[in-house]
C-alpha positions as CSV (number, residue, x, y, z in Angstrom):
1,X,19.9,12.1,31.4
2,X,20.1,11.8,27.5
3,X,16.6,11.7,25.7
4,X,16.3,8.5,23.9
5,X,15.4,8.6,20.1
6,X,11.6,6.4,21.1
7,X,10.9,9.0,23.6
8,X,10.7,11.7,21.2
9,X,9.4,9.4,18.4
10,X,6.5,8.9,20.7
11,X,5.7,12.6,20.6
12,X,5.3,12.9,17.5
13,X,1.8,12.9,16.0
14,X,1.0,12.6,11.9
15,X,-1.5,13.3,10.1
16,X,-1.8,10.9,7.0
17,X,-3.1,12.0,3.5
18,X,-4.5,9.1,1.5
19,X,-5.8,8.0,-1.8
20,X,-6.7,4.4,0.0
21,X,-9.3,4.3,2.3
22,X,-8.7,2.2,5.8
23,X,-11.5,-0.4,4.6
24,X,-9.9,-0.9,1.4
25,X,-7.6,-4.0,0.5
26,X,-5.0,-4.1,4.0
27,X,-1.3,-2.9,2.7
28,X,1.4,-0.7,2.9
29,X,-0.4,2.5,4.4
30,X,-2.3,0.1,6.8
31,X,0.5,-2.1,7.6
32,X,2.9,0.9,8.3
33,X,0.4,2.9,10.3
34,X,-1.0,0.4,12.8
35,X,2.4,0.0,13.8
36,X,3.2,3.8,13.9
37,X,0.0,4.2,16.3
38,X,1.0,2.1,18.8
39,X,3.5,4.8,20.0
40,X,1.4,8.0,19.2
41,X,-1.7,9.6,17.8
42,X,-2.7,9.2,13.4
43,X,-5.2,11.3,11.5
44,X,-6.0,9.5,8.4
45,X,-7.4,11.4,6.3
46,X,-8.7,10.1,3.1
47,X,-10.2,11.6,0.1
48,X,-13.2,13.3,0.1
49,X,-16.3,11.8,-0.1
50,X,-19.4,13.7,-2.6
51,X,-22.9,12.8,-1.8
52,X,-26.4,14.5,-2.8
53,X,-27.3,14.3,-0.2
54,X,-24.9,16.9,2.4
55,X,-25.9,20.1,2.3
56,X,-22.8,21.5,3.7
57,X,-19.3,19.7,4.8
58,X,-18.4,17.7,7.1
59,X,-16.0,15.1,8.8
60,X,-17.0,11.4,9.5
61,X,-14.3,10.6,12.5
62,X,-13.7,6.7,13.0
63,X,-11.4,5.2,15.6
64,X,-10.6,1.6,13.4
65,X,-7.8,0.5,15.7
66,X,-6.4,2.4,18.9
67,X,-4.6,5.4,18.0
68,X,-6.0,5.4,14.4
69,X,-8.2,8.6,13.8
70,X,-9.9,7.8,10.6
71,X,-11.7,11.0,8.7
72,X,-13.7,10.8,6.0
73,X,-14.4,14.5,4.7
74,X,-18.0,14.4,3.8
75,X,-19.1,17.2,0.8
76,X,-21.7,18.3,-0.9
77,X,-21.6,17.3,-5.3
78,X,-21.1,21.2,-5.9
79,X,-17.5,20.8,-4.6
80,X,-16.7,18.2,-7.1
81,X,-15.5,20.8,-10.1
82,X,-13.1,22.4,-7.6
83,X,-9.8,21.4,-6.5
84,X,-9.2,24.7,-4.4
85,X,-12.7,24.2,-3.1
86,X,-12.7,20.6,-2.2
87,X,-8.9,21.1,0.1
88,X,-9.6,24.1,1.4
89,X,-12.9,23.0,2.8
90,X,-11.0,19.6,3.7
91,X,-8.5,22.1,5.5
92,X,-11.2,23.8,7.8
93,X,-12.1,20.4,8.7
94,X,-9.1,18.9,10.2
95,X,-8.6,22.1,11.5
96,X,-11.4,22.5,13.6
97,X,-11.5,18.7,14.5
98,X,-7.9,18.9,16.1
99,X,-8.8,22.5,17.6
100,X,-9.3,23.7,21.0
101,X,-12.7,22.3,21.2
102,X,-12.6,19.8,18.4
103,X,-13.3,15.9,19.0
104,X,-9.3,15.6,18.6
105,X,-8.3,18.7,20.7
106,X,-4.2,19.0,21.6
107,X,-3.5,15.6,20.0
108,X,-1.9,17.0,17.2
109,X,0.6,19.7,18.1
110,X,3.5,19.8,16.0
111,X,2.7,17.0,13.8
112,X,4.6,15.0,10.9
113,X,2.3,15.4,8.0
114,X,2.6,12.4,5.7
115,X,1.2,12.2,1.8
116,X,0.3,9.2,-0.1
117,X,-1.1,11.3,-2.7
118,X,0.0,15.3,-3.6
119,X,-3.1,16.7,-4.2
120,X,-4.0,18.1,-1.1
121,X,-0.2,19.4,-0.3
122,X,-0.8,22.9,-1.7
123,X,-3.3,23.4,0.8
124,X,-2.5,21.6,3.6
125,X,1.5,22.0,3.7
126,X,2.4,25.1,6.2
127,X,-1.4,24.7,7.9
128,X,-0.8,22.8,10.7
129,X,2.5,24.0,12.2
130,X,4.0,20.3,11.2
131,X,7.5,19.5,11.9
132,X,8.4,17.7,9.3
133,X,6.8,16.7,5.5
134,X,7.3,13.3,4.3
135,X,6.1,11.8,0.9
136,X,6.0,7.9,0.6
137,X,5.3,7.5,-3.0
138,X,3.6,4.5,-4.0
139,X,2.6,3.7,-8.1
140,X,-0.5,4.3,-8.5
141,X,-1.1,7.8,-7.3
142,X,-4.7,8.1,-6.9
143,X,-8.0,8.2,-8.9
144,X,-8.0,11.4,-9.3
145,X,-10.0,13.9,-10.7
146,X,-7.9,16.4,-12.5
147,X,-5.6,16.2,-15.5
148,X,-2.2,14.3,-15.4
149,X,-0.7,17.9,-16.0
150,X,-2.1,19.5,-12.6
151,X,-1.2,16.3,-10.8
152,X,2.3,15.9,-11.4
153,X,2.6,19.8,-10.8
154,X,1.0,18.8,-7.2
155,X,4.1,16.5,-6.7
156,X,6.4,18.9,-8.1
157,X,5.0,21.4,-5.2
158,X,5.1,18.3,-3.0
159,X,8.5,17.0,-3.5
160,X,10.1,20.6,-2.9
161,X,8.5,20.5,0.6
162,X,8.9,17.0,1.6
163,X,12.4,16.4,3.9
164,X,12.5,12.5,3.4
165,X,10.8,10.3,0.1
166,X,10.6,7.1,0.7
167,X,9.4,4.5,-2.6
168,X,7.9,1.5,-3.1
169,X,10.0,0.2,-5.9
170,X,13.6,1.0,-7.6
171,X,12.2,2.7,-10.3
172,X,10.3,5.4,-8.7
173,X,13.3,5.6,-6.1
174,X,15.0,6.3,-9.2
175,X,13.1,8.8,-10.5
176,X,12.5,10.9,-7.5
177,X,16.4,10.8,-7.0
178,X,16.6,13.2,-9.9
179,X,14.3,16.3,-8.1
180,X,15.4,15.3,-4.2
181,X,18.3,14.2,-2.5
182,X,16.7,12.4,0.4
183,X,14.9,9.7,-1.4
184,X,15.0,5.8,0.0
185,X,13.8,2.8,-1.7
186,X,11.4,0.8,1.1
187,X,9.6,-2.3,-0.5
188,X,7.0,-4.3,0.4
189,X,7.0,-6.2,3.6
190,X,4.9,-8.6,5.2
191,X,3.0,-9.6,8.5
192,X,5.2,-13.1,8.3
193,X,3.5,-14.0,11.8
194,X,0.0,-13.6,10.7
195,X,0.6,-15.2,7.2
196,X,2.1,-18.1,9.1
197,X,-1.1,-19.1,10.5
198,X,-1.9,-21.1,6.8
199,X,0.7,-23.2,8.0
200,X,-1.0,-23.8,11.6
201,X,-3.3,-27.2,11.5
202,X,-5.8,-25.1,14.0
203,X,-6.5,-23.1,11.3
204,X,-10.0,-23.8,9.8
205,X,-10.7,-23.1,6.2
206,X,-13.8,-20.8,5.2
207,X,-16.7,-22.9,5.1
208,X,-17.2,-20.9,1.4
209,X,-13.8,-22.3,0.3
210,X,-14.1,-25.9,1.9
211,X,-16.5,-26.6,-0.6
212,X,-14.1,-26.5,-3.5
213,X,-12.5,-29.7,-4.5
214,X,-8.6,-29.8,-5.1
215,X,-6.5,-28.9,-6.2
216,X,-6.9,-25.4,-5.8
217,X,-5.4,-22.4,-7.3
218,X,-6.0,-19.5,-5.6
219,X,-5.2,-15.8,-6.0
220,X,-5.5,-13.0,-3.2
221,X,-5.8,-9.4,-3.9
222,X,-7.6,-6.6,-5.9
223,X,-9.1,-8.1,-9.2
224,X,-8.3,-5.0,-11.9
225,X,-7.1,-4.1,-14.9
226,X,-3.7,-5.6,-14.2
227,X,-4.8,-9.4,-14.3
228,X,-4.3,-11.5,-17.3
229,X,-8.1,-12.9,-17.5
230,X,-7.3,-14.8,-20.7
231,X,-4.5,-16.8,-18.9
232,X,-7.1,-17.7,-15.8
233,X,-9.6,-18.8,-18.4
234,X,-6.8,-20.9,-19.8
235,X,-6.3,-22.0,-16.9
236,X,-9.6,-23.5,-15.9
237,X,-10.0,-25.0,-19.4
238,X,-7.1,-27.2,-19.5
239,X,-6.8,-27.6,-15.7
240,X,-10.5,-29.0,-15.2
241,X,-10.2,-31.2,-12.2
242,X,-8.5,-28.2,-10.5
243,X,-11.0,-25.2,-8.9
244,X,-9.6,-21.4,-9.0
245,X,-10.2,-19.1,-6.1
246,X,-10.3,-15.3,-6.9
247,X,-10.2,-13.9,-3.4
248,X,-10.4,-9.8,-3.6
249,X,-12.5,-6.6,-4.5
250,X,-13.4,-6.4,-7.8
251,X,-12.2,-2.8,-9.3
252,X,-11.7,-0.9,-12.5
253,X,-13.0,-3.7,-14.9
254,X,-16.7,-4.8,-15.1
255,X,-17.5,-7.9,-13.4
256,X,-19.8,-9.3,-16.6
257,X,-17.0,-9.6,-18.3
258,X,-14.8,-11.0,-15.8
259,X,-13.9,-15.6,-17.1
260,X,-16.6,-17.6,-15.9
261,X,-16.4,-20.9,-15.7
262,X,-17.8,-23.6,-13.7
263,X,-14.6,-24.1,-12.0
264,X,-13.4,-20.6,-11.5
265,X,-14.9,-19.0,-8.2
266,X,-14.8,-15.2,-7.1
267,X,-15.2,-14.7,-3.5
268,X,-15.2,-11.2,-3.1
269,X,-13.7,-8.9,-0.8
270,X,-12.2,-10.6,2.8
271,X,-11.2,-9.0,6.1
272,X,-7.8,-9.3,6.7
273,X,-7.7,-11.4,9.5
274,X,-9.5,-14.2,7.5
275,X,-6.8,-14.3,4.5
276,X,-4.3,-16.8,6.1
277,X,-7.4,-19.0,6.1
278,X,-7.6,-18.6,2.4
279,X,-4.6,-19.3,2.2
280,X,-4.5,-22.6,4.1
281,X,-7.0,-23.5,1.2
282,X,-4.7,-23.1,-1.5
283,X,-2.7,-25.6,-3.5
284,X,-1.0,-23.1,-5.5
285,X,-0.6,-19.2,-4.8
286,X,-1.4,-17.4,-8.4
287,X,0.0,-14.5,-9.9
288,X,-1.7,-14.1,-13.1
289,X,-0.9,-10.7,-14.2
290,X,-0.8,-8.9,-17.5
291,X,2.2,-7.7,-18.8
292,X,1.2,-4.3,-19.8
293,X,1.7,-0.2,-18.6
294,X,-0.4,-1.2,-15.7
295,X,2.1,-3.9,-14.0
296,X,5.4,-2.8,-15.8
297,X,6.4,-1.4,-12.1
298,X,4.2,-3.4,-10.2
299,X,5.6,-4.7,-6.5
300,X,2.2,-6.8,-5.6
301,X,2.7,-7.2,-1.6
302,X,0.8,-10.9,-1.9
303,X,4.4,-11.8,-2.8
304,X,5.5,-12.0,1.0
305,X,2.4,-12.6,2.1
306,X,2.4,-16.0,0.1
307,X,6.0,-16.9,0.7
308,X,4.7,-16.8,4.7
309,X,1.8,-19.4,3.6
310,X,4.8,-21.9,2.9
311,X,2.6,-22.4,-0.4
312,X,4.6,-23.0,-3.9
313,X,3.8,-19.6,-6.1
314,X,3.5,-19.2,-10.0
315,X,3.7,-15.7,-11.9
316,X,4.1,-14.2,-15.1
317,X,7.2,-12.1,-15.5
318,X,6.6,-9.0,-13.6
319,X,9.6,-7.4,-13.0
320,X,9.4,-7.8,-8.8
321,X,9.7,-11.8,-9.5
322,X,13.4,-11.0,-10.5
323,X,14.5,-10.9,-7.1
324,X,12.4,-13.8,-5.4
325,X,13.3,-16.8,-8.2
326,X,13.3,-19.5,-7.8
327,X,10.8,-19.4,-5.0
328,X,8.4,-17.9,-7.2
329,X,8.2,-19.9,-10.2
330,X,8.3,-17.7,-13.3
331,X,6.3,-18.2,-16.8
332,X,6.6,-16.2,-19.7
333,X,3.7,-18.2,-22.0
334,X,0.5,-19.4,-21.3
335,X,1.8,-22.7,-22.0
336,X,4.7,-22.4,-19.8
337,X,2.2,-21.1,-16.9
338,X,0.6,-24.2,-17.3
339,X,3.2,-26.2,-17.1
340,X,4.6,-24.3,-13.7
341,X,1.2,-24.7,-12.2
342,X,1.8,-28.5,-12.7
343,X,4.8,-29.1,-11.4
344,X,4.1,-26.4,-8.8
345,X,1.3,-29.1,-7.7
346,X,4.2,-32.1,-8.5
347,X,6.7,-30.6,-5.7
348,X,4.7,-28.5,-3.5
349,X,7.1,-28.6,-0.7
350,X,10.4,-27.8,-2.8
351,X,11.3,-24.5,-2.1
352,X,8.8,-24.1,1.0
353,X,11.6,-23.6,3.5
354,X,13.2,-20.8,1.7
355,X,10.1,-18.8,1.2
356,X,9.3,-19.1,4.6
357,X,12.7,-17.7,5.8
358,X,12.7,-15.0,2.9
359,X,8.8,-13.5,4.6
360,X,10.6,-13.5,8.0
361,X,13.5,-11.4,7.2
362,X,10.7,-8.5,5.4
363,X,8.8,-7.4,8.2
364,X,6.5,-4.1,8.2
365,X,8.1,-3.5,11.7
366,X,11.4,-3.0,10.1
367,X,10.2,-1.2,7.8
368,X,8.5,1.3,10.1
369,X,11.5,1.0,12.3
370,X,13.9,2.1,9.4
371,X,11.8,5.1,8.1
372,X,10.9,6.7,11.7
373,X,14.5,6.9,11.9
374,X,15.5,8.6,8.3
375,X,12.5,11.0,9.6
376,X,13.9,11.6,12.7
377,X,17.0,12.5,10.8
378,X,15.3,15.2,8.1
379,X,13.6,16.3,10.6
380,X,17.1,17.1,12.8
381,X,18.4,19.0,9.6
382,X,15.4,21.6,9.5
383,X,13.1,22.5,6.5
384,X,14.0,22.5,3.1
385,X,14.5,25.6,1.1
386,X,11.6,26.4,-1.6
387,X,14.0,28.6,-4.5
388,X,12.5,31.1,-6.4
389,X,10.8,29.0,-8.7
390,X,8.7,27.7,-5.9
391,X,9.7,23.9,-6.6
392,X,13.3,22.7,-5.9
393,X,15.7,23.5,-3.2
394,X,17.3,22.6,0.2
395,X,18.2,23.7,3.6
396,X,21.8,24.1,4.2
397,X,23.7,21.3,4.9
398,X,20.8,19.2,3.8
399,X,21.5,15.3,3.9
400,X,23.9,14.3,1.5
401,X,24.1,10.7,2.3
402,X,23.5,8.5,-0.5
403,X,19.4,8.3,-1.6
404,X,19.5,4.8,-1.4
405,X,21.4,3.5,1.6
406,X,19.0,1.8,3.5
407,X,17.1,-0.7,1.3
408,X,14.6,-2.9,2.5
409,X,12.9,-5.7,0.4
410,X,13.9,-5.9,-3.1
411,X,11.6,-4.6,-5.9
């Protein structure tokens, strides 16, 4: 009797190394790895926490969803100058949780260890007897607390280790292409099923959003540097009988200075089951961003997740939009924003069908279906080779198939 390829997929464990914490804004680590642990055990590990307070470290173990292992390494401020310090101590942690007499004891035996950020890979590559390295490489790498010069030597260290790389845009598919041969361009993807539910008359609007009048133009997501406030401020100035709905964390900018206006509204962070209720509440899906270094590879994941709504969409002219006009409606001006957002509200329905069917053809379950088996594969062909310079290198008879033959989503 032939093993089948789930059975063994099943087996595998992973332990997860993230710059995102589980709480944070739902996307592609969260979206990939609730579907991974329905078939086997996670650790995600996120970055270290430092408080005055601990006096030595230690690991705060969640259980968010089932399968999902969340741990928050928990370290006293003195670590904070020290890389080598703050990993190795991480190290001993996971180490002892998944032990013989840890919390997690024989759950994670010959794991997958997977990296969303290279700074821990020095330390933690080799240390758990993992069967397999793989980087998903995502833009922003992680608020991190070293120069730019140590971090990218991280990823240099990382990428020579790492069987499979998969990307979240073209460009960075691109660019890791040059160090590794085993590199695979996965966009973003979307829950189409739960977005759907905007379109479902069951579906009751927040009583904090029913209060708004229409039309409203709402935006979803984190509020940072890569919004263009001056355009939402134009916005509500020569839109007044429409209201705007910021719906996200604020980050990286100050709030004071975030527009205010009596008809612009900021709702904070939401779980992610209550977004398609947003959603629902929306007249027009926004995309407000700068075009600066901070968007110039930006693939926002609301993209999908609006398309889903059935909602019409505006957006400046971030290169992702490219691939989803006319559906998304594209403006290059302020003036020319406006002028989308009103015939957006003019023809709400036009291309509603075909967003629709565009969300359902990007799920995250193929996605996770797609890149279980390219791991499947690297893992088949053994360990990569580490020359002598420590950084670049392959096994034997490595994978030579072309980098980018399995592409899912457009950038």
């Amino acid at each position: 009797m032939t093993t089948c390829i789930a059975d063994v997929i099943c087996a595998r464990p992973m332990i997860v190394h993230s710059h995102l914490r589980w709480d944070f804004v739902w996307q592609r680590p969260q979206q990939l790895f609730s579907r991974f642990a329905r078939s086997r055990d996670i650790l995600f590990v996120e970055e270290p926490m430092f408080l005055d307070d601990v006096a030595r470290p230690s690991l705060d173990l969640r259980s968010p969803l089932p399968g999902i292992h969340r741990a928050i390494p928990l370290l006293p401020n003195s670590y904070r100058d020290s890389e080598t310090a703050v990993y190795m101590a991480v190290r001993t942690l996971l180490l002892d949780v998944i032990g013989a007499t840890g919390a997690l004891a024989r759950r994670f035996c010959k794991p997958v260890q997977w990296f969303y950020t290279p700074m821990p890979a020095p330390t933690m590559i080799g240390s758990f007897d993992e069967v397999a390295v793989v980087y998903d490489c995502m833009n922003a790498l992680a608020p991190v607390r070293v120069a730019q010069r140590e971090l990218l030597q991280r990823e240099r260290f990382l990428l020579a280790r790492a069987q499979v790389v998969f990307a979240d845009r073209c460009t960075l598919t691109d660019a890791k292409s040059r160090v590794h041969d085993n590199v695979h361009h996965f966009g973003s993807g979307v829950d189409a099923q739960h977005f759907s539910r905007a379109r479902d008359p069951l579906t009751q609007l927040p009583t904090s959003l029913a209060t708004l009048r229409s039309p409203v133009l709402g935006y979803l997501g984190v509020i940072d540097e890569r919004l263009d406030y001056a355009l939402i401020a134009h916005l509500a100035e020569h839109l007044p009988e429409a209201d705007i709905a910021m719906v996200g964390p604020v980050v990286n900018v100050d709030p004071h200075e975030l527009p205010r206006r009596s008809n612009i509204h900021y709702f904070g962070p939401q779980d992610f089951q209550a977004l398609p209720s947003f959603l629902k509440g929306f007249d027009v899906c926004l995309m407000p961003y700068a075009m600066n270094a901070a968007t110039e590879h930006i693939s926002p994941t609301r993209t999908l997740e609006y398309m889903a709504s059935g909602k019409p969409i505006v957006s400046t002219p971030v290169a992702v939009v490219s691939a989803f006009t006319p559906i998304v409606r594209v403006a290059d001006t302020v003036h020319a924003y406006l002028t989308a957002v009103r015939d957006a509200l003019r023809e709400p329905n036009r291309y509603e069908a075909e967003g629709i069917d565009r969300a359902r053809s990007a799920s995250w379950e193929s996605i996770a279906g797609e890149m279980t088996i390219l791991m499947e594969e690297a893992i088949a062909i053994g360990p990569r080779r580490v020359g002598s310079d420590g950084v670049l290198g392959a096994s034997p008879g490595t994978n030579t198939r072309p980098y980018n033959s399995r592409v899912v989503s457009p950038d």
